[in-house]
Residue frames relative to the residue before (quaternion, step in Angstrom):
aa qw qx qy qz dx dy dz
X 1.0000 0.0000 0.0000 0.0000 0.00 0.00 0.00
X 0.4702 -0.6841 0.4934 0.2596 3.57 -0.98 1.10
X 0.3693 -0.6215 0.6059 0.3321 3.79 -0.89 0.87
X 0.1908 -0.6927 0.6609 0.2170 3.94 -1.25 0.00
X 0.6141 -0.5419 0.4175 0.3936 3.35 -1.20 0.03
X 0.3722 0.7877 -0.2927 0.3941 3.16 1.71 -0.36
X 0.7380 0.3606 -0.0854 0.5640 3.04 0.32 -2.00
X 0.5353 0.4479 -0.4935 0.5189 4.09 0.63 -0.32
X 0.7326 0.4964 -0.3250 0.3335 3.45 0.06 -0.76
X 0.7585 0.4619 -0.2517 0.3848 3.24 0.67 -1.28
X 0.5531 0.4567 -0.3727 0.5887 4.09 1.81 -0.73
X 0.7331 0.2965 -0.3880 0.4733 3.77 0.41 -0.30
X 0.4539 -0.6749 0.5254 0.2499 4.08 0.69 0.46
X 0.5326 0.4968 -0.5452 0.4150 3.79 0.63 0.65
X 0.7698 -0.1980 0.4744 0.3783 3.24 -2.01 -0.48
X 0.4031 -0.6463 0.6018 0.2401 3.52 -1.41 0.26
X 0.2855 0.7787 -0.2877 0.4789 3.48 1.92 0.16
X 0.6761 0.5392 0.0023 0.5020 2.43 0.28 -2.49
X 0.8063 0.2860 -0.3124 0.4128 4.00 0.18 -0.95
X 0.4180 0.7633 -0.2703 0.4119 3.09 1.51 -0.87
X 0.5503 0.7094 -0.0647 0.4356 3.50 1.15 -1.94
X 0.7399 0.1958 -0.1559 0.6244 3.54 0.00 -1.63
X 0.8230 0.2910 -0.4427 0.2048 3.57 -0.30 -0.79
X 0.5163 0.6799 -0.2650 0.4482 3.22 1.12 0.24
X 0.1434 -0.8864 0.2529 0.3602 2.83 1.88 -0.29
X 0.1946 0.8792 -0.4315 0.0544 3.79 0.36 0.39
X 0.6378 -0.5873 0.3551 0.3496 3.30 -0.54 1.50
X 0.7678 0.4040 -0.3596 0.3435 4.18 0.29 -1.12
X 0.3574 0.7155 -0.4954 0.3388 3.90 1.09 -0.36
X 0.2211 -0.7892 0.5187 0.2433 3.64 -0.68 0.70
X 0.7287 -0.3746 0.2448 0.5184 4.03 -1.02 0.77
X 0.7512 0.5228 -0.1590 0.3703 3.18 0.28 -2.03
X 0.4319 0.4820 -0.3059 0.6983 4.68 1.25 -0.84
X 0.6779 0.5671 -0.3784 0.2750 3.68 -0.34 -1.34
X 0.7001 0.4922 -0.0589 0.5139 2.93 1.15 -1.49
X 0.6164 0.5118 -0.3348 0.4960 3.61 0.19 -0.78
X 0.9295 -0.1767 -0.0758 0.3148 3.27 0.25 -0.67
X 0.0543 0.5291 -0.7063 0.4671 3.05 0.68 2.04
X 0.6114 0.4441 -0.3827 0.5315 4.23 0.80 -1.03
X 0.7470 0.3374 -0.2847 0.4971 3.70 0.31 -0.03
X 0.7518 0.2727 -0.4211 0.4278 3.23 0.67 0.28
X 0.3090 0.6955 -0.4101 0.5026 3.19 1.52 0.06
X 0.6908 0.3848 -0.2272 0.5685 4.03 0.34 -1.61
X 0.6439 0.3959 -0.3281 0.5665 3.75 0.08 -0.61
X 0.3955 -0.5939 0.6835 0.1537 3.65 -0.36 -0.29
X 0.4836 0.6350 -0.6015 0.0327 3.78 1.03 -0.02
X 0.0016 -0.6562 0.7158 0.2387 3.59 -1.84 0.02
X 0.5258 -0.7692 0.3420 0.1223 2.65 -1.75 0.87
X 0.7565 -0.5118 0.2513 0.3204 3.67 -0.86 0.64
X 0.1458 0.7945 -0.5854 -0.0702 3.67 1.03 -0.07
X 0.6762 0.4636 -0.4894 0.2973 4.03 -0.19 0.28
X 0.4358 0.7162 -0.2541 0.4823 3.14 1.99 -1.18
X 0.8314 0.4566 -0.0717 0.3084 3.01 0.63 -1.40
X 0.6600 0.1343 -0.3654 0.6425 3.47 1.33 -0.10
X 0.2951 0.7095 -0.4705 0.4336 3.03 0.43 0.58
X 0.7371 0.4412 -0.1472 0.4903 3.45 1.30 -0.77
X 0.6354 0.2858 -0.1909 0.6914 2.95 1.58 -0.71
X 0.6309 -0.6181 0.4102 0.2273 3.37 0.63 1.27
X 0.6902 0.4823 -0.3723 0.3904 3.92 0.74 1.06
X 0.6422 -0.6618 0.2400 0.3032 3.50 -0.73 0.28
X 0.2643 -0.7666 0.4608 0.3608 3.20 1.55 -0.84
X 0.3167 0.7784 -0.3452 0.4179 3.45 1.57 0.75
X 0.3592 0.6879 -0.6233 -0.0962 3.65 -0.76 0.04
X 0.2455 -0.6858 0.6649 0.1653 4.16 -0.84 0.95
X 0.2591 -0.6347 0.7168 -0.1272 2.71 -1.67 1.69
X 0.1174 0.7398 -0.6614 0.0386 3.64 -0.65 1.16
X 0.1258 -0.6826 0.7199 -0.0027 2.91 -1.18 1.30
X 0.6365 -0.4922 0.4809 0.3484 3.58 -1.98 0.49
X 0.8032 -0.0845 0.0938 0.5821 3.85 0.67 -1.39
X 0.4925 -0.5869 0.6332 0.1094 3.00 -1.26 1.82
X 0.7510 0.4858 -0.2440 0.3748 3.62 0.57 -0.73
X 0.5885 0.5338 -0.3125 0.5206 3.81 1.40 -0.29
X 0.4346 -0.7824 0.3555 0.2694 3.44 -0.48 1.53
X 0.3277 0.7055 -0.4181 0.4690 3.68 1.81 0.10
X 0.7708 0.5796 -0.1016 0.2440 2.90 0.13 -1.44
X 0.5844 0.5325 -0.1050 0.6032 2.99 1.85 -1.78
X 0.7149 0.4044 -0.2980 0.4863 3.77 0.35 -0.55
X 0.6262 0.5502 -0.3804 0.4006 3.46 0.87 -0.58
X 0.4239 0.7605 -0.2360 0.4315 2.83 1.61 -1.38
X 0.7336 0.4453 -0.1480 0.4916 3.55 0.18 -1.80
X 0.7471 0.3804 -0.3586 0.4104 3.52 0.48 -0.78
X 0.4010 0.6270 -0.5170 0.4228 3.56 0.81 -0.34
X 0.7944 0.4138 -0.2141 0.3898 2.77 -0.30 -2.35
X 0.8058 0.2824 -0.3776 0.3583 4.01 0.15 -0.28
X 0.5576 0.5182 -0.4567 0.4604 3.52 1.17 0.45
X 0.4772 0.6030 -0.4047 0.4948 3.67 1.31 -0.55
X 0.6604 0.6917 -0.1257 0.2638 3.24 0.79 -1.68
X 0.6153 0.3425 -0.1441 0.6952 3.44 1.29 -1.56
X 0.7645 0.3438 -0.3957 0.3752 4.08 0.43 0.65
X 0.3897 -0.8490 0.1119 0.3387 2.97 2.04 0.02
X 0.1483 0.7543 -0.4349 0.4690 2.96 1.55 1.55
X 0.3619 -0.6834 0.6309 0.0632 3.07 -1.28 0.44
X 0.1861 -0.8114 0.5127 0.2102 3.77 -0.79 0.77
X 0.4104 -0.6125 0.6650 0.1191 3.97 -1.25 0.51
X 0.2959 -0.7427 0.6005 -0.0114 3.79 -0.36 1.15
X 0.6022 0.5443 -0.5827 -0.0396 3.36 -0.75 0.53
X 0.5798 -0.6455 0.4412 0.2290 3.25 -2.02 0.30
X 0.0825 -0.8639 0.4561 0.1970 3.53 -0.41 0.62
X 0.5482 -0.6788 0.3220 0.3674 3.53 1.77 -0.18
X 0.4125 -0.6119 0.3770 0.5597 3.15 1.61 -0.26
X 0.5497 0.7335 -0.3841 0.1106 3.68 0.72 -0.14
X 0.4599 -0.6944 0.3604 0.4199 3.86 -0.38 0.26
X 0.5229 0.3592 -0.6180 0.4644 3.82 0.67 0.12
X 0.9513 0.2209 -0.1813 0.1157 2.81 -0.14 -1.02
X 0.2251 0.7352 -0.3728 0.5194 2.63 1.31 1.59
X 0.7441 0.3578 -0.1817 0.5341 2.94 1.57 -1.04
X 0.4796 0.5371 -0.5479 0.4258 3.45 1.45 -0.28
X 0.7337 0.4059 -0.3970 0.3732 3.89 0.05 -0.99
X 0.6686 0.5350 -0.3887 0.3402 3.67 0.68 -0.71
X 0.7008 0.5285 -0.2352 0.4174 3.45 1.78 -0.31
X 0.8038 -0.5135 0.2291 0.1941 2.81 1.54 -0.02
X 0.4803 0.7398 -0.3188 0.3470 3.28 1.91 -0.02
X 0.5877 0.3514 -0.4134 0.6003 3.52 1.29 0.47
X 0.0777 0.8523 -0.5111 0.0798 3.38 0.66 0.18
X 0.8374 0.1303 -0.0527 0.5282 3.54 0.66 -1.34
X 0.6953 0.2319 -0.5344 0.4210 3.04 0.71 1.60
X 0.5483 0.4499 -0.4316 0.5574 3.66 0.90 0.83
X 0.3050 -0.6456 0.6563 0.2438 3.21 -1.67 0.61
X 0.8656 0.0073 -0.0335 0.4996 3.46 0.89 -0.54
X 0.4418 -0.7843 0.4139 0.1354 3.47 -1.64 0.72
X 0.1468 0.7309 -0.6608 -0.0867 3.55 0.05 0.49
X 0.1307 -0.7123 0.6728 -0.1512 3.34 -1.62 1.22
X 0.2658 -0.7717 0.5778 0.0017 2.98 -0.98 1.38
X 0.1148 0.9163 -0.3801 0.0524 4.21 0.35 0.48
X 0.4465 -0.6987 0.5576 0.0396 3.22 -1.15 1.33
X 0.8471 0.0619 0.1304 0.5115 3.27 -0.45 -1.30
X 0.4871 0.6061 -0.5438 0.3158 3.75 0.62 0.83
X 0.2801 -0.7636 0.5216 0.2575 3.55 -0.89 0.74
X 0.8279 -0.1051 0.3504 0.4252 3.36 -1.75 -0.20
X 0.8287 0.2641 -0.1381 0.4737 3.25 -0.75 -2.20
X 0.4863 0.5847 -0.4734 0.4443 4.07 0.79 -0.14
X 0.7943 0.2025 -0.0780 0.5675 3.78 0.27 -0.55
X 0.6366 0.4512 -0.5606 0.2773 3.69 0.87 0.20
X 0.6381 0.5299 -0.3488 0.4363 3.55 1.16 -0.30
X 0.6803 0.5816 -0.4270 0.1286 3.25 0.29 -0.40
X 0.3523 -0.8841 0.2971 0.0774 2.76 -1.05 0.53
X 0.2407 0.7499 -0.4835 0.3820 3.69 1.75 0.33
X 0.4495 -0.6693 0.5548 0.2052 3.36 -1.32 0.78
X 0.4635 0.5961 -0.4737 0.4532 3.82 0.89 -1.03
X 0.6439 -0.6080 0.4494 0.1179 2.67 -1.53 1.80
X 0.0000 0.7590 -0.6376 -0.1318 4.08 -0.67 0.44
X 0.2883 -0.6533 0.6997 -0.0191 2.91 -1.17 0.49
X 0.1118 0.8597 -0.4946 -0.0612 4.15 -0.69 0.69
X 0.1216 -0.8621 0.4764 0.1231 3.52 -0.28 0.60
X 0.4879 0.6053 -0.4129 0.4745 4.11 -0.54 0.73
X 0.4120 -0.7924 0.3928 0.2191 2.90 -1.21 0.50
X 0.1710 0.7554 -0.5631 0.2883 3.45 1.28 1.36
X 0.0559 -0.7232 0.6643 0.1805 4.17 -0.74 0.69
X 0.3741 -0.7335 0.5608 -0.0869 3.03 -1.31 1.79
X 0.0055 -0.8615 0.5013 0.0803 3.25 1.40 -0.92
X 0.5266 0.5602 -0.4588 0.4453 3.21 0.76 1.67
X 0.5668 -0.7050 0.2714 0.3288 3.54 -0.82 0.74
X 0.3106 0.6114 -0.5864 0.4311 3.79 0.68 1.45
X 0.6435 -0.5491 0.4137 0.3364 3.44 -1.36 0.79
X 0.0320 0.8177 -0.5728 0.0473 3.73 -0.71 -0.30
X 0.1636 -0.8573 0.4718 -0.1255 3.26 -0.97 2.02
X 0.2670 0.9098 -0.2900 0.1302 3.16 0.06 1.13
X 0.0969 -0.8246 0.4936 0.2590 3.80 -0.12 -0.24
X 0.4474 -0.8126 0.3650 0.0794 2.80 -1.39 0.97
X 0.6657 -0.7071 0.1940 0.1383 2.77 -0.99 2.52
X 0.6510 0.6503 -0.2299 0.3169 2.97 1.24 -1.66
X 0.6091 0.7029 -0.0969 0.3543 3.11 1.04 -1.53
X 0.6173 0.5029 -0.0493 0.6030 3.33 1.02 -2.01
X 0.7081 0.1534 -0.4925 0.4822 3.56 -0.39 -1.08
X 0.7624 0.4178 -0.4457 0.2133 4.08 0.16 -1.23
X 0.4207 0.6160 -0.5073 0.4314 4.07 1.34 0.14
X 0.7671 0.5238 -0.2258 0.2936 3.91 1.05 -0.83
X 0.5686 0.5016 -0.1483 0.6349 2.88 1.85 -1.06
X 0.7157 0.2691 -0.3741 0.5248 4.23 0.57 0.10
X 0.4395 0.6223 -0.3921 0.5156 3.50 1.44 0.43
X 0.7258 0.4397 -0.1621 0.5036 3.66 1.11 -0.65
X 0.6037 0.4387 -0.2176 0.6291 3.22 1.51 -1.00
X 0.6850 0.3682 -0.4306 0.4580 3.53 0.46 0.05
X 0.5225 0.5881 -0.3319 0.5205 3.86 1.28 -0.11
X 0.4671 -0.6335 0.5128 0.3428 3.62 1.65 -0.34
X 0.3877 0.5413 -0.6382 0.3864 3.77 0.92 0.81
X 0.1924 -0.7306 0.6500 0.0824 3.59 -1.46 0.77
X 0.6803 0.3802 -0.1993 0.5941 3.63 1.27 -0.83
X 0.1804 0.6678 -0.7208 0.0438 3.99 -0.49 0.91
X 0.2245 -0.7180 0.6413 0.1514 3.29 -1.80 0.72
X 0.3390 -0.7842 0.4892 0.1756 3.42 -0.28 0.10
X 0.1943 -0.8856 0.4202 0.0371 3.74 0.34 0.98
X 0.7561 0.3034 -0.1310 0.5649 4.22 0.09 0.19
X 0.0954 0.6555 -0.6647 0.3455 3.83 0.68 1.32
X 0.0817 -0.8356 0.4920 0.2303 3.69 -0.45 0.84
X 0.6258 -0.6067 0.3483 0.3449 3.47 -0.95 1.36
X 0.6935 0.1611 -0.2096 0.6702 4.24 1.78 -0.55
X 0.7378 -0.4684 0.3328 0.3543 2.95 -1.65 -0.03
X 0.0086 0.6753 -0.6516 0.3454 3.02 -1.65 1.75
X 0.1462 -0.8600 0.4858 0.0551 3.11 -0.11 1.52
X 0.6938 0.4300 -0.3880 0.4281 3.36 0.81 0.15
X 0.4900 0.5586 -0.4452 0.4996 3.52 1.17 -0.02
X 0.6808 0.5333 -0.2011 0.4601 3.53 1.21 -1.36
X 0.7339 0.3190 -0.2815 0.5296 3.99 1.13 -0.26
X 0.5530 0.4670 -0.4530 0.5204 3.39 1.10 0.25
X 0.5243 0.4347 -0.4761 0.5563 4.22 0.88 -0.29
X 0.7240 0.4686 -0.3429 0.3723 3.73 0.16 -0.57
X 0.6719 0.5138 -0.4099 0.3414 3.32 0.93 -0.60
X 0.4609 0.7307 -0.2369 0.4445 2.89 2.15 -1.76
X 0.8159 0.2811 -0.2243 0.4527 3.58 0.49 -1.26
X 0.5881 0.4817 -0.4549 0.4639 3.96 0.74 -0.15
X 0.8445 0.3644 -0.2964 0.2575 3.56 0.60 -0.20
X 0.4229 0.5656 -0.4817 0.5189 3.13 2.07 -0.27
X 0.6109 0.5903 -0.4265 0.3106 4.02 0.76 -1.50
X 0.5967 0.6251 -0.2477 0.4380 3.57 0.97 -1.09
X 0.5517 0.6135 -0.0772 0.5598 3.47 0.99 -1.06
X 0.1206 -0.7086 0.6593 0.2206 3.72 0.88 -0.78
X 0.4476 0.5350 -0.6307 0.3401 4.23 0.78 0.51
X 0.7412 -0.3964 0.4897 0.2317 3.38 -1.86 0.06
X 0.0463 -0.8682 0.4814 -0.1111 3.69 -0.65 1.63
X 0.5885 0.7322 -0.3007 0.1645 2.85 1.33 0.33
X 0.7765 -0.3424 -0.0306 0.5280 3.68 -1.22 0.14
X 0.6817 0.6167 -0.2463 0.3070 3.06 1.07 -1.59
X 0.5876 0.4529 -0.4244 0.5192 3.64 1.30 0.21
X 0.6537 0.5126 -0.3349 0.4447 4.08 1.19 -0.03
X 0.1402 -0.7551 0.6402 0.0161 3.82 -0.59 0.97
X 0.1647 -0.7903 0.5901 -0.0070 3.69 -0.33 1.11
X 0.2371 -0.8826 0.3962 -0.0881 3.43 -1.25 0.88
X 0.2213 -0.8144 0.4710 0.2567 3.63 -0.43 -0.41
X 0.6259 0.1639 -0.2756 0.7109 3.31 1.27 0.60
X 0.1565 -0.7218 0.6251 0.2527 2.94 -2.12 -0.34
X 0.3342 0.7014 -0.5099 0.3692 3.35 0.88 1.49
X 0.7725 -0.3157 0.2210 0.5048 3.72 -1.50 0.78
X 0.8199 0.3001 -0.2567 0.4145 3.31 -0.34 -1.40
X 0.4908 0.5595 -0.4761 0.4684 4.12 1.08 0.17
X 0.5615 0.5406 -0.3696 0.5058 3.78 1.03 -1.40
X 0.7738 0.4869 -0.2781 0.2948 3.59 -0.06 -1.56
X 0.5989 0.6033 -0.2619 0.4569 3.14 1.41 -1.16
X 0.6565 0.5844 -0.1802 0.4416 3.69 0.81 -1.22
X 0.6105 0.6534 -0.0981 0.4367 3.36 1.11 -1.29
X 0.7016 0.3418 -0.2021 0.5917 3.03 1.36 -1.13
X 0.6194 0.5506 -0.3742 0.4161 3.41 0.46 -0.31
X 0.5419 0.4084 -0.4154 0.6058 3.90 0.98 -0.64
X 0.7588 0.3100 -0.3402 0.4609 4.01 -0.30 -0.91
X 0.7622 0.2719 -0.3921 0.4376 3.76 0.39 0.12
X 0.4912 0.6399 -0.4650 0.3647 3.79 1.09 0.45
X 0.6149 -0.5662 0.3760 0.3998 3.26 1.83 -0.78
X 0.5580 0.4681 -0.3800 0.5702 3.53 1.62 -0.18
X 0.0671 0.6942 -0.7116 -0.0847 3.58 -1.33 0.26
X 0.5500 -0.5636 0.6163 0.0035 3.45 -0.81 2.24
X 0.2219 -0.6261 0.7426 0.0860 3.24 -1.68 0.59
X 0.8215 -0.0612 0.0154 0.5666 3.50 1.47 0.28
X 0.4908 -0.7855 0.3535 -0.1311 3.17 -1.58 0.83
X 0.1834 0.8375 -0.5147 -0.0058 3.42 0.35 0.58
X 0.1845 -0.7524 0.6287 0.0678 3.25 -0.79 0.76
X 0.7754 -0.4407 0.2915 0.3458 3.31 -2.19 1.01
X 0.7065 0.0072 0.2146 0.6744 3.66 0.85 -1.77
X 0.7657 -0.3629 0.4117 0.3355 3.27 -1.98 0.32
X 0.7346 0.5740 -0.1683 0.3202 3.86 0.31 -0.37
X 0.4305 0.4907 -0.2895 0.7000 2.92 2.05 -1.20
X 0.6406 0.6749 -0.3144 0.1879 3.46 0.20 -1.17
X 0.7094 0.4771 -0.0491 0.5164 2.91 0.97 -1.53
X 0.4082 0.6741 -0.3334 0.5175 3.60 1.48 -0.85
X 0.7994 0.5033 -0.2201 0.2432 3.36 0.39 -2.13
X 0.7112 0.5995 -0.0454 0.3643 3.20 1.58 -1.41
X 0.2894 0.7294 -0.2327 0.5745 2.90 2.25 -0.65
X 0.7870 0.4052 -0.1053 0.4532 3.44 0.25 -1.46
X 0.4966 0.6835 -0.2163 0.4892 3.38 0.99 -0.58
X 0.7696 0.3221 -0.1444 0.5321 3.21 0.01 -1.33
X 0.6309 0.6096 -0.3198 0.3578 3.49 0.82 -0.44
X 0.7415 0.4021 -0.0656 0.5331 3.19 1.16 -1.10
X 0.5064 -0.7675 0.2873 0.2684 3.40 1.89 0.04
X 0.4082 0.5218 -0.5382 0.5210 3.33 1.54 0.85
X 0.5333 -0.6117 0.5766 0.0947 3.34 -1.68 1.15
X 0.0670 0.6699 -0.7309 -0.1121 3.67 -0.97 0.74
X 0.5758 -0.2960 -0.7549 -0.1048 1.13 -2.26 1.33
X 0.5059 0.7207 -0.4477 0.1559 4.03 1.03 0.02
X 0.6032 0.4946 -0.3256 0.5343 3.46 1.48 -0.28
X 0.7617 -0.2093 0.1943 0.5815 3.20 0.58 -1.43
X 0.5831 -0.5782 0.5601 0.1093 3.35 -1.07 1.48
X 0.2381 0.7507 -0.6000 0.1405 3.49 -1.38 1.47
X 0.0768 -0.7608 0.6334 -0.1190 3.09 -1.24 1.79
X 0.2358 -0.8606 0.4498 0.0381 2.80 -1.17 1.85
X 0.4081 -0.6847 0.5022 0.3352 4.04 -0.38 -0.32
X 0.8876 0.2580 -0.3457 0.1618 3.13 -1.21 1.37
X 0.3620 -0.8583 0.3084 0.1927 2.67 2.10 0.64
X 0.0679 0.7923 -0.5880 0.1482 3.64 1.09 1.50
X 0.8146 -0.2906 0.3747 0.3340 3.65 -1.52 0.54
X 0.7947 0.3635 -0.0809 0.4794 3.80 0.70 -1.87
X 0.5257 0.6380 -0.3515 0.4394 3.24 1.42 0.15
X 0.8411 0.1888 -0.2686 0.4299 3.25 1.01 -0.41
X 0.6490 0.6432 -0.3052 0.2681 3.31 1.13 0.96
X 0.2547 0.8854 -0.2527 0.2955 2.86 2.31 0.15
X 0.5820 -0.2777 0.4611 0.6095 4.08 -1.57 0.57
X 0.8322 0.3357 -0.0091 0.4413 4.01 0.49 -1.42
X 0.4937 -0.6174 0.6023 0.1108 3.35 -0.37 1.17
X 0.1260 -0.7986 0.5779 0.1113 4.00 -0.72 0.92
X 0.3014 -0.7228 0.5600 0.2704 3.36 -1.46 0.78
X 0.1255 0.8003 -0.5749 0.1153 3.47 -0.64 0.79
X 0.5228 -0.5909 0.5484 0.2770 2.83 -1.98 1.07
X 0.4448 -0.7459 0.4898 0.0767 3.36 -1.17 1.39
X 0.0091 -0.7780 0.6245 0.0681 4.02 -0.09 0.81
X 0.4361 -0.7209 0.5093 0.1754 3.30 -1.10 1.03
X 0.0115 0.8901 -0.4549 -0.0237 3.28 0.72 1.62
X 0.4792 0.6669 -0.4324 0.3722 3.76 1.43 0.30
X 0.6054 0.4321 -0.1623 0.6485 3.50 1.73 -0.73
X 0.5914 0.4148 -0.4696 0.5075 3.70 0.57 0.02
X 0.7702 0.2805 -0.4130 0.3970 3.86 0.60 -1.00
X 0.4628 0.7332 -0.4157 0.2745 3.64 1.08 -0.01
X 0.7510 0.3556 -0.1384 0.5390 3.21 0.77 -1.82
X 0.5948 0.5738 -0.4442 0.3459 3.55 1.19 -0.02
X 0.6536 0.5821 -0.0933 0.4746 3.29 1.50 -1.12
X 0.6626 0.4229 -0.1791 0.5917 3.58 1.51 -0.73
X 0.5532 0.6423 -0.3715 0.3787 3.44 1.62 0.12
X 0.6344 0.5636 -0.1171 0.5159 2.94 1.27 -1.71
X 0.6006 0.4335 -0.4097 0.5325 4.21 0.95 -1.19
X 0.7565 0.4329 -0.3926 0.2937 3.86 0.31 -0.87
X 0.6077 0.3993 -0.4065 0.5531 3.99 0.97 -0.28
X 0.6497 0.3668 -0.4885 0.4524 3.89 0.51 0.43
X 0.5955 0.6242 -0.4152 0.2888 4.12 0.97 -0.51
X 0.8772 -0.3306 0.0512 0.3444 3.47 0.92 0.48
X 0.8210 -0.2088 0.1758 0.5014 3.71 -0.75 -0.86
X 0.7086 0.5185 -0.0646 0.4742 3.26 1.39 -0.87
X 0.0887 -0.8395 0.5229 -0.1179 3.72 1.63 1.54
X 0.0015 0.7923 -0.5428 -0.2787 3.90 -0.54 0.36
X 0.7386 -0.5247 0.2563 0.3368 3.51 -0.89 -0.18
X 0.7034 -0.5344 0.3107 0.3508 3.08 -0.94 0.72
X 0.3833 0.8080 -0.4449 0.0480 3.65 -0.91 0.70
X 0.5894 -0.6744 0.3899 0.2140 3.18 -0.88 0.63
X 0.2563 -0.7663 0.5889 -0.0192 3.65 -0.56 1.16
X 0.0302 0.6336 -0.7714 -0.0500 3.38 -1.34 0.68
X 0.2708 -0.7039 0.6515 0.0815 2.96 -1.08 1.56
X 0.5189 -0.7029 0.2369 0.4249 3.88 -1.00 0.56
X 0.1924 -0.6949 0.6379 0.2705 3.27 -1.01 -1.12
X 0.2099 -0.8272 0.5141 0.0859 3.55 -2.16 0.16
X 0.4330 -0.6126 0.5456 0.3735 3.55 -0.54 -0.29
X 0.5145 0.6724 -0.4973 -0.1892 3.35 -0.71 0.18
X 0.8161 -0.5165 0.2368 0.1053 2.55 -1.64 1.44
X 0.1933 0.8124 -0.5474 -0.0544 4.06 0.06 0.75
X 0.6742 -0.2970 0.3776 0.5610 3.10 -1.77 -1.14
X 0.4717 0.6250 -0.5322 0.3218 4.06 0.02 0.36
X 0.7514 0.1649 -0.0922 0.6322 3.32 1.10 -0.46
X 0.7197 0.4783 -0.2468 0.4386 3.87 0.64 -0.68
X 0.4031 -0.7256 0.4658 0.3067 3.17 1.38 -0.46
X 0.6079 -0.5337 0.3174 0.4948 4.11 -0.86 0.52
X 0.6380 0.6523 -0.3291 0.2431 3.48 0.54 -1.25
X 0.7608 0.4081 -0.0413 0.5029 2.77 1.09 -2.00
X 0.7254 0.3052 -0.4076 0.4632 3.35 0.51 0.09
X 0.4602 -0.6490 0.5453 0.2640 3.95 0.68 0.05
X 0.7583 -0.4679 0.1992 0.4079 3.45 0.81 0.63
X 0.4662 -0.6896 0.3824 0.4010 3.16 1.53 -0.09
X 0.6099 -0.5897 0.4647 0.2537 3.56 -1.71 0.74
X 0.0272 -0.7721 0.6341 0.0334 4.03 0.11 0.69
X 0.7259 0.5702 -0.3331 0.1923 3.73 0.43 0.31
């Protein structure tokens, strides 16, 4: 049997207001009320309606997350952080996948869940400009990546440039001289394309060697892409003293390959991956990897979208850089020195 606010009210001897009041949490409820009947809803077991409820304020209690790959372990965690920042506002997230592709990119960015989502967070690949300058749905968006749109939607991102060049003076300070850079996509991809720049502003800085024949380009960015790449630098005739790679998968791919051929990471050649996935830090090899702060990306992504729905007062559009880290494993530090590495 469903509890009502009714029946909360009537065991705690207040107003249905008054229950109304606390579970609603409202600031004027005094400590001593607060109590009373939270203790009654506590005995009752009541829970509350959350569809009922926006529903009243005329929303779904919806927010749609599109991401390129459900299957990238990036992607998945980001995933998770949404869904528990939605969660602590009592929203509910909508999954969908668009493959990285541009229709369907543009179908969600237009809006075909419209009338069941209050808001869009959207992760995009291959959408252009004139794709999102017309459009015209009202549902809040919200974009995260490092595509610049230079349009007035919110937009969460950290910054590539920075990261790849925080990884690549991390190696050069280990006394690598030969980095390759593994995941140059073969199309367009601005984040594959600001991580080569960082790669190359910091080796160039460095007075070390930046050139092509240290960049393996691809068409994915998944293990058996890394492994694939990998080979191609050791059979071109270069042999790196290290590795940066696109993401944490290529990585692992790369290292795969490695051990095969009987070079030692990090004693042969030193590898640092990006995004500090879950399987990164459980490997024969601990991964280095730049660390996005994907608990603050689904936050400010989620606290974007709640703030263009909180009323009359809409602020302005703005870009966020959410942070990031290095941490430091056995792929490059080696077992000793890293103490088994940081798995948290």
């Amino acid at each position: 049997m469903r509890v009502s606010l009714k029946d909360v009210a009537a065991h705690a001897g207040v107003s249905i207001k008054t229950v109304s009041n606390v579970v609603n949490n409202y600031q004027h409820v005094t400590p001593a009320m607060r109590e009373r009947v939270q203790r009654s809803i506590d005995v009752l077991g009541y829970r509350p309606n959350l569809a009922a409820r926006h529903l009243r304020k005329g929303r779904t209690g919806i927010i749609a997350l599109a991401l390129p790959e459900l299957g990238n372990p990036y992607f998945a965690e980001l995933a998770a952080a949404v869904i528990d920042a939605a969660a602590a506002h009592e929203y509910i997230v909508l999954l969908d996948h668009t493959g990285g592709h541009r229709e369907q990119e543009i179908l969600v960015s237009q809006g075909f869940r419209a009338r069941v989502i209050d808001g869009l967070i959207l992760s995009p690949i291959e959408l252009e400009t004139e794709d999102l300058r017309d459009r015209v749905e009202n549902v809040p968006l919200v974009l995260l990546g490092e595509r610049d749109y230079d349009l007035p939607y919110d937009h969460i991102a950290i910054d590539n440039v920075a990261a790849a060049r925080a990884a690549v003076r991390h190696l050069n300070g280990l006394g690598r001289r030969e980095v390759a850079f593994i995941g140059a996509r073969r199309g367009r991809s601005e984040p594959a394309q600001l991580r080569v720049r960082g790669w190359r502003e910091e080796l160039t800085a460095a007075g070390l060697p930046a050139d092509d024949g240290l960049v393996a380009a691809t068409d994915g960015w998944g293990h058996a892409d890394g492994a694939a790449a990998m080979n191609r630098i050791l059979e071109s005739g270069r042999r790196p003293d290290a590795v940066f790679a696109y993401n944490d998968p290529m990585a692992i791919g790369a290292m795969r390959v490695l051990h095969e051929r009987g070079l030692r990471v990090p004693e042969d050649i030193a590898v640092v991956g990006f995004d500090d996935v879950v399987e990164g830090r459980f490997g024969a090899v601990t991964l280095t990897s730049v660390s996005p702060d994907k608990g603050a990306i689904g936050r400010l992504a989620v606290e974007s979208v709640l703030a263009r729905l909180g009323g009359n007062e809409v602020p302005a559009p703005r870009r966020v850089w959410a942070d990031y880290r290095l941490v430091e494993r056995e792929s490059t530090l080696g077992r000793a020195a890293a103490g088994g590495g940081d798995r948290g």
